[in-house]
N, C-alpha and C positions, 0 to 999 in steps of 0.2 A: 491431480494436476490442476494447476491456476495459470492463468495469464498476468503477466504483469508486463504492461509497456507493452502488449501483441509479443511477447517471450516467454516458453513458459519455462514455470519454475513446480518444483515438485513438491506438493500438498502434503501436510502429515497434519492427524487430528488434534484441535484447537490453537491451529495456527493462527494468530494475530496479526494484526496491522504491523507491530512493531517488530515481530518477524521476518516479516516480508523485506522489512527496511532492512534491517541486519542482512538477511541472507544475498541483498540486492546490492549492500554497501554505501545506503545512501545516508548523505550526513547533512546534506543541504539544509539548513535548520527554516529556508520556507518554502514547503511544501503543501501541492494541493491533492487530496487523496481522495478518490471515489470507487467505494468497494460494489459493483454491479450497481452504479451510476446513483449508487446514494453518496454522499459527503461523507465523510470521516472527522472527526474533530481532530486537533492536534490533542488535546484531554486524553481519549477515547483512543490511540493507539494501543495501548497496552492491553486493553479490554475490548474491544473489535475482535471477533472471530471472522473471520474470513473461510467460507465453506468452499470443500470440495467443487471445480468447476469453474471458479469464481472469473471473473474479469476485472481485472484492479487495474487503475489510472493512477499513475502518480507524475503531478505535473509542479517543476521547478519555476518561483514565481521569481521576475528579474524586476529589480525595482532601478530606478536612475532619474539622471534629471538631465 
């Protein structure tokens, strides 16, 4: 089990960042993502494992003028 957003969602082995996204539904194309308070690149979704336990941040960035 991981937390995402303080919700959790159910862990299975070599779950990735881009998992997380899918399974969460998010499509927001700018996102800011911190897997146990490191960064995540937008790259580096695919390839991020995300362990067991984890605590995952993912914050929608709102741009305007």
């Amino acid at each position: 089990m991981i937390l995402v957003n303080e919700e959790p969602l159910a862990w299975h082995e070599g779950m990735t960042v881009r998992d997380i996204l899918r399974a969460r539904n998010y499509r927001f194309p700018m996102l800011v993502i911190h897997v146990n308070d490191a960064l995540v690149a937008k790259a580096d979704y695919d390839t991020t494992t995300v362990p067991d336990g984890a605590v995952v941040k993912v914050i929608h960035l709102i741009s305007g003028g």
